[in-house]
C-alpha positions as a printed NumPy array, in Angstrom:
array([[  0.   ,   0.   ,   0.   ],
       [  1.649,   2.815,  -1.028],
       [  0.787,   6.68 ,   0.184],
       [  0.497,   9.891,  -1.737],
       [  1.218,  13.761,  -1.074],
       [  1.847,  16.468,  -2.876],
       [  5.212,  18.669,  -1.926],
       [  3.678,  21.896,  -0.521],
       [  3.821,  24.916,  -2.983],
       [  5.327,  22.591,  -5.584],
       [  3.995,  20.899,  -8.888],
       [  5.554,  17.273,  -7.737],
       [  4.015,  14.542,  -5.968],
       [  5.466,  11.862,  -3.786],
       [  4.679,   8.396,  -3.92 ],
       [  6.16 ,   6.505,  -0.56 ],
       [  5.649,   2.621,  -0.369],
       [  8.192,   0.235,  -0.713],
       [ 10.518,   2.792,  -2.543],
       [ 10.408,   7.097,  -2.604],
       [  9.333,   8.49 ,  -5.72 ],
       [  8.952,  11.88 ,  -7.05 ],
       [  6.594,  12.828,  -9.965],
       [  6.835,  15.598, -12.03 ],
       [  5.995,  16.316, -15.353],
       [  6.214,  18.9  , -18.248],
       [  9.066,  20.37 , -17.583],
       [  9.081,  21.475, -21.789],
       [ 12.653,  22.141, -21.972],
       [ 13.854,  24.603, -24.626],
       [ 10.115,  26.298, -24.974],
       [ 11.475,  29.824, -24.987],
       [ 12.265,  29.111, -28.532],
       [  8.89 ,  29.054, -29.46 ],
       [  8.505,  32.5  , -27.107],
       [ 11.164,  33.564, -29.304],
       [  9.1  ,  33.585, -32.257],
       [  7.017,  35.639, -31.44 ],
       [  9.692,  38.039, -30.409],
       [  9.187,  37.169, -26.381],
       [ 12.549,  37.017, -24.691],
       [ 12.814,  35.607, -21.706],
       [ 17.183,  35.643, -21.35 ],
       [ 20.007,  33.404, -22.279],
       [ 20.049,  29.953, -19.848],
       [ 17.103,  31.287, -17.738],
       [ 14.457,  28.7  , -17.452],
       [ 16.729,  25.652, -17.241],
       [ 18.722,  27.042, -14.035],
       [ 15.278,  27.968, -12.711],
       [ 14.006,  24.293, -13.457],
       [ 16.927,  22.549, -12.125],
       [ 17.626,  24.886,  -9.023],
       [ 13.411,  23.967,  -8.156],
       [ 13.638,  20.219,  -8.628],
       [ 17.496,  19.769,  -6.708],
       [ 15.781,  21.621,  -3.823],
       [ 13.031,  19.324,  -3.913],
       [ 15.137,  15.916,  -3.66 ],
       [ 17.24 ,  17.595,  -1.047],
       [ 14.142,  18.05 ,   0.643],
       [ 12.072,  15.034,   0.149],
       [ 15.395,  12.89 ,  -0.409],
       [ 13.079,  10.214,  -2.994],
       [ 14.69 ,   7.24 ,  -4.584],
       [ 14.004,   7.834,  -7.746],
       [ 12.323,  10.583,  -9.618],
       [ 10.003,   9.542, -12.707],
       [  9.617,  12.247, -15.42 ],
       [  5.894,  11.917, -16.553],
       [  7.141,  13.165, -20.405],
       [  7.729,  15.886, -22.162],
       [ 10.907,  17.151, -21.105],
       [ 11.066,  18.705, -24.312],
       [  9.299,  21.346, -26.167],
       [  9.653,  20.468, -29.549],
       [  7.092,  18.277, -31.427],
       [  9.015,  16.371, -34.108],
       [ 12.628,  17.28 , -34.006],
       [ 15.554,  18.62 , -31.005],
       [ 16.011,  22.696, -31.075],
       [ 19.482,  23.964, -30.753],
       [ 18.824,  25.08 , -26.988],
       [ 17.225,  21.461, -26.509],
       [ 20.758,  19.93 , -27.816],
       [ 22.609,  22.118, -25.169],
       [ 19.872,  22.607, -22.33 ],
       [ 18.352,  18.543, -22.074],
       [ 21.456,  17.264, -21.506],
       [ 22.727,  19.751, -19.211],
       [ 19.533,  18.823, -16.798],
       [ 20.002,  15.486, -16.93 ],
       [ 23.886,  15.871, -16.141],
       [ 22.763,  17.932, -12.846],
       [ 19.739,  15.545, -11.388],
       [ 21.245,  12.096, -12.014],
       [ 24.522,  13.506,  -9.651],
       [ 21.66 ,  13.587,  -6.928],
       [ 19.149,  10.886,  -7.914],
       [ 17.972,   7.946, -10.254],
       [ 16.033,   8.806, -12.976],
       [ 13.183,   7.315, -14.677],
       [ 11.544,   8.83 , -18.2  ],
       [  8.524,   8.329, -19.604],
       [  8.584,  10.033, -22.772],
       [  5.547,  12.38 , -23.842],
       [  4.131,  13.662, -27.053],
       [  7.129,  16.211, -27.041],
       [ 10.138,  13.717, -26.553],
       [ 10.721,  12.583, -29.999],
       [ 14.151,  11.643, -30.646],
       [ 15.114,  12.236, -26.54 ],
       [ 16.523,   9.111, -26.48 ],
       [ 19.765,  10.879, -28.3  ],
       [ 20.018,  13.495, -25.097],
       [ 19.701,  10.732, -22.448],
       [ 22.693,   9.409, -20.663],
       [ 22.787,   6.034, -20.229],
       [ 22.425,   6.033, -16.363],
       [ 18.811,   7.59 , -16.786],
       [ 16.282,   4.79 , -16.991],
       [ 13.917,   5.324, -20.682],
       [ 10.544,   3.698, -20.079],
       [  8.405,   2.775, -23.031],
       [  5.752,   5.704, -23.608],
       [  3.166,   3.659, -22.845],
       [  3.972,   4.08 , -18.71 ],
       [  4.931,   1.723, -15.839],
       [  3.699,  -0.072, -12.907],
       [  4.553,   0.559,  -9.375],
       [  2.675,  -0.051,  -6.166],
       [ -0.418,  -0.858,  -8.232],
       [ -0.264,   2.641,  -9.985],
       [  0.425,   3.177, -13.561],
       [  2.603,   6.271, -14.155],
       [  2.118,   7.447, -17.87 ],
       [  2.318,  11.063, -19.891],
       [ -1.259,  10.93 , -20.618],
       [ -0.914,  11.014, -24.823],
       [ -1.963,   7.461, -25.19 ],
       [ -4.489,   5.031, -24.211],
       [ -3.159,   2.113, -21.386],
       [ -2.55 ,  -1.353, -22.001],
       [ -5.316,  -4.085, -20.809],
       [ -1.87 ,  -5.014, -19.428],
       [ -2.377,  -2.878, -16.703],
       [ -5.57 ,  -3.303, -15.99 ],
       [ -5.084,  -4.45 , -12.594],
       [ -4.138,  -1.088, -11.109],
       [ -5.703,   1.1  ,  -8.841],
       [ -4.622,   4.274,  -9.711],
       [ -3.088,   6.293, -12.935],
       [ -0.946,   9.088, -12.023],
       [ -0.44 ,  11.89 , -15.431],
       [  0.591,  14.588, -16.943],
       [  0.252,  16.102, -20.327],
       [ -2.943,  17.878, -19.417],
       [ -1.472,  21.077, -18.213],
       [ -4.659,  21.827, -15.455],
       [ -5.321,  25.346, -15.552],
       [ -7.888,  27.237, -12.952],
       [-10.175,  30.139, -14.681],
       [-12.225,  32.324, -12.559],
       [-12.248,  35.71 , -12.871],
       [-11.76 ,  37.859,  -9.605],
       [-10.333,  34.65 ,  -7.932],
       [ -6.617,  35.081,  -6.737],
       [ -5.271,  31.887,  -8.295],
       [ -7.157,  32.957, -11.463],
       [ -4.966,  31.181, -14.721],
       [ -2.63 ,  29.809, -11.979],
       [ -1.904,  25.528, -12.25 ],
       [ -3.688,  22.995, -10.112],
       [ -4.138,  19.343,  -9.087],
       [ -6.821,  17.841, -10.226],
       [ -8.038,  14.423,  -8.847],
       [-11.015,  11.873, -10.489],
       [-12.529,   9.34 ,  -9.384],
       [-14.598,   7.404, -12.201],
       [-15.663,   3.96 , -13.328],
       [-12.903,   1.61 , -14.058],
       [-14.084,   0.071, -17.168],
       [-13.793,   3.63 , -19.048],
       [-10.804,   3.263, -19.185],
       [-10.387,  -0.872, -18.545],
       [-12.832,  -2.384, -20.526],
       [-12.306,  -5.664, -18.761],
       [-12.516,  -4.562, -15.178],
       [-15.087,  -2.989, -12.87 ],
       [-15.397,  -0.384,  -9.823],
       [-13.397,   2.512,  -9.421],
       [-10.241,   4.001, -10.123],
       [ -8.673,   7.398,  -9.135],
       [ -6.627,   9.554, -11.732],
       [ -4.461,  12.088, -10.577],
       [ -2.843,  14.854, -13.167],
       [  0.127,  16.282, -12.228],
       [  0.365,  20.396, -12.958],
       [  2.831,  21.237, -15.171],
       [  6.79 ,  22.059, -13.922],
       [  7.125,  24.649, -15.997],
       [  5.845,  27.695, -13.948],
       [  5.719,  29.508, -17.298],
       [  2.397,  27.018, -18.364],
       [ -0.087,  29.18 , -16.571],
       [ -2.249,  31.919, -18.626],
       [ -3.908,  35.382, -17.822],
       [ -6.852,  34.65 , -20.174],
       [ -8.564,  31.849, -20.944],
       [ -9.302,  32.31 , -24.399],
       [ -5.334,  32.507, -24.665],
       [ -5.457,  29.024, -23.204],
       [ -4.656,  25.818, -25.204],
       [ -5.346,  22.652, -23.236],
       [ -4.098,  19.407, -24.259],
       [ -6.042,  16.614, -24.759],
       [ -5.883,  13.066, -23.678],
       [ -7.602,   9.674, -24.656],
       [ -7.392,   8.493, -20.896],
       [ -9.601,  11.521, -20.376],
       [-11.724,  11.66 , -23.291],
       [-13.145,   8.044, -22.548],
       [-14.555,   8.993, -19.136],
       [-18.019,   9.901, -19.35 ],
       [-18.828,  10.367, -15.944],
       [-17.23 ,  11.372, -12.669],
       [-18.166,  10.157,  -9.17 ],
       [-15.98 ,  13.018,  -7.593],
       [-13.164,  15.279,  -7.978],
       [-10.93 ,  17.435,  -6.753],
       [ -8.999,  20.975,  -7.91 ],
       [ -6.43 ,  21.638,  -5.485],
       [ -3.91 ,  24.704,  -5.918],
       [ -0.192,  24.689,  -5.552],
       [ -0.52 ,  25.785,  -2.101],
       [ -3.233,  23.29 ,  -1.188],
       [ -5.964,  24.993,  -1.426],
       [ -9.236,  23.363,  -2.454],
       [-10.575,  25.654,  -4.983],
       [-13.74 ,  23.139,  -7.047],
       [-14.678,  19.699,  -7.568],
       [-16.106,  17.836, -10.666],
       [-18.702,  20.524, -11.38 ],
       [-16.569,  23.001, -12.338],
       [-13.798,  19.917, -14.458],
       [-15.385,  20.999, -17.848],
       [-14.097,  23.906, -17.281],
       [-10.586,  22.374, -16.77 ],
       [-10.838,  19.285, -19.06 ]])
């Protein structure tokens, strides 16, 4: 039986049982190219100190065994960006001097495999098994193969909050299902709980939702209804439950 919490004020969940693990995912590595496009500078090396110097402090903290990377690392789609060649590497070089590593790629982390050292465990995209949960990006639909588990921990989804005149108003959340089983595990029945992880990347938050682009997930898309759920801030706040998830989903 393994226990849950999320780090306070921090987009990375813990997962204690027989072994520590930390979850995190979307860390999107090398976006500020994209930003760059469109002539938004955010400065040289930035983002990847910022990312690194937040996730060391966390393992010096929380002191896991192992921290599983729920996919893309990466920003770009299809191919590896010139700051992706320079910056992926670089934070893989700095976490695996304090911890194991374990990747799941996402939709993003085409090609990764040639900007992973060797020590860094590379999972199959389609997720892995511990403690009965099933850790996965969130871009593809699970295996009957793990139909026995209890819970699905995710990313990909990049949970936003929208309500205007609320404080935490475009600012990333947990968000936590609980839902029918066979949705999702045709061969099974009662419940199972889903829990998707906010995005690392403090920069994936918006100011308007109309500016918003949400991602979209077959795990998600097959559940047509919700026995309960959850919206929890950064801070651990309980800000909604599954009336307002359409509004996240």
């Amino acid at each position: 039986m393994s226990l849950e919490r999320i780090v306070p004020k921090k987009p990375a969940l813990l997962i204690e049982g027989q072994k520590k693990y930390l979850a995190v995912t979307d860390l999107h590595i090398g976006f500020e190219s994209n930003l760059a496009s469109k002539e938004i500078f955010l400065g040289k090396n930035t983002t990847i100190h910022e990312i690194i110097d937040e996730l060391l402090e966390i393992i010096e903290s929380e002191k896991p065994d192992s921290v599983i990377l729920l996919g893309d690392v990466k920003s770009s789609i299809k191919n590896i960006s010139k700051t992706e060649w320079n910056d992926v590497p670089l934070f893989f070089e700095k976490i695996k001097e304090k911890c194991n590593i374990i990747l799941i790629p996402g939709n993003h982390d085409a090609n990764i495999q040639r900007l992973v050292p060797d020590e860094v465990s590379l999972i199959s995209s389609t997720g892995m098994v511990e403690e009965k949960i099933l850790f996965t990006h969130g871009h593809t639909m699970p295996s009957e193969n793990f139909a026995h588990v209890q819970k699905i921990i995710m990313g990909h989804i990049h949970p936003v909050f929208f309500q205007e005149n609320s404080i935490v108003n475009g600012q990333r959340v947990w968000i936590s299902i609980k839902t029918n089983k066979d949705y999702i595990f045709p061969s099974e029945s009662g419940e199972i709980e889903i829990t998707i992880v906010p995005s690392f990347n403090k920069y994936f938050y918006a100011t308007n939702k109309r500016k918003y682009k949400k991602s979209i997930s077959p795990i998600i898309e097959r559940i047509k209804k919700v026995s309960s759920a959850r919206i929890v801030t950064l801070d651990g706040t309980i800000v909604g439950d599954e009336t307002i998830l359409d509004q996240l989903l």
